[in-house]
C-alpha positions as CSV (number, residue, x, y, z in Angstrom):
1,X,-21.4,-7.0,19.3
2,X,-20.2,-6.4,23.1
3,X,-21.2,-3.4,24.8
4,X,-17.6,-2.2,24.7
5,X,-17.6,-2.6,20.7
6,X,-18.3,1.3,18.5
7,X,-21.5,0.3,16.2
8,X,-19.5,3.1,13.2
9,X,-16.8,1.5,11.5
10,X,-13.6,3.5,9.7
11,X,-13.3,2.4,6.3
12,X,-9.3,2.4,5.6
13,X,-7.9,1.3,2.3
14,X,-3.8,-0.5,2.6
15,X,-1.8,2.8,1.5
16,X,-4.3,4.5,4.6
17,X,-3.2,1.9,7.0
18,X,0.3,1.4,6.1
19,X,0.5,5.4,6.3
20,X,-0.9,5.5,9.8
21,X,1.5,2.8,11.1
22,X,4.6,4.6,9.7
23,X,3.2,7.5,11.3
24,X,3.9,6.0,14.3
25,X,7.4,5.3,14.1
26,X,8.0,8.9,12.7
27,X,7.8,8.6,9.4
28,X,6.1,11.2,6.9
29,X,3.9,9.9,4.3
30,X,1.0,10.4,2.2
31,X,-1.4,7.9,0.9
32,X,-2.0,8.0,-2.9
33,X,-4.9,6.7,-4.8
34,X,-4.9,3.5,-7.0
35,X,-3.7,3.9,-10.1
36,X,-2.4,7.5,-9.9
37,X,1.2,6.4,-10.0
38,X,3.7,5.8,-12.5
39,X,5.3,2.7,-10.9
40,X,1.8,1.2,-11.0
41,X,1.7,0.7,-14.8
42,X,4.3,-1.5,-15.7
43,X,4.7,-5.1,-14.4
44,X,5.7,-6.4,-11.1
45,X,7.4,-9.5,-11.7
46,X,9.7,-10.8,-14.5
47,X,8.6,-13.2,-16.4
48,X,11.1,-14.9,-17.6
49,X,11.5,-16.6,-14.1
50,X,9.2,-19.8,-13.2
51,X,8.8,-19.5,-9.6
52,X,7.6,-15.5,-10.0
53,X,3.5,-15.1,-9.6
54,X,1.4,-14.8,-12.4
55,X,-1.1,-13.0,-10.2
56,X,-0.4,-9.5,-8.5
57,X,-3.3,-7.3,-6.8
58,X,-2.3,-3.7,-6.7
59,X,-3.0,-2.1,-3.5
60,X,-1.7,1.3,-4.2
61,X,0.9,3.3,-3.1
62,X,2.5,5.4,-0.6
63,X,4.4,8.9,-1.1
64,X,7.5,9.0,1.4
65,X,8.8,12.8,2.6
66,X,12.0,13.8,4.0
67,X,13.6,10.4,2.7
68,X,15.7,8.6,0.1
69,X,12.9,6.4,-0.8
70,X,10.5,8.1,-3.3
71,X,7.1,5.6,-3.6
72,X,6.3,2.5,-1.7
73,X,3.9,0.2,-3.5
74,X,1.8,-1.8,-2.1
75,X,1.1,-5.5,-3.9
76,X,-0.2,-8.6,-3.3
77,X,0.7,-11.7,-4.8
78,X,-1.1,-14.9,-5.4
């Protein structure tokens, strides 16, 4: 490591980071813990469709405040 470099590093999950970067841009959320949600129990994709991904990681998901928007969910596809 350089001399500039902190030795301690922040362990952040996606819902944490995503939360911190909407925090910037004024946004009020909360992150939740995976698997806590509702939204996160069903599936993400139909699969009645050939080009839609067998494989989807759930990352977890965000609570918005003062919005339209309810949950945000976080998933990666591959």
């Amino acid at each position: 490591m350089h001399d500039t470099e902190s030795d301690t590093f922040l362990y952040q999950t996606w819902p944490e980071k995503f939360s911190i970067m909407l925090k910037e841009i004024d946004v009020d959320s909360e992150s939740k813990d995976i698997g806590t949600d509702a939204v996160e129990n069903d599936d993400y994709y139909s699969r009645y469709f050939a080009q839609t991904p067998r494989m989807v990681t759930n990352k977890g998901c965000l609570d918005i405040k003062n919005s339209n928007i309810d949950v945000i969910q976080i998933i990666q596809k591959g």
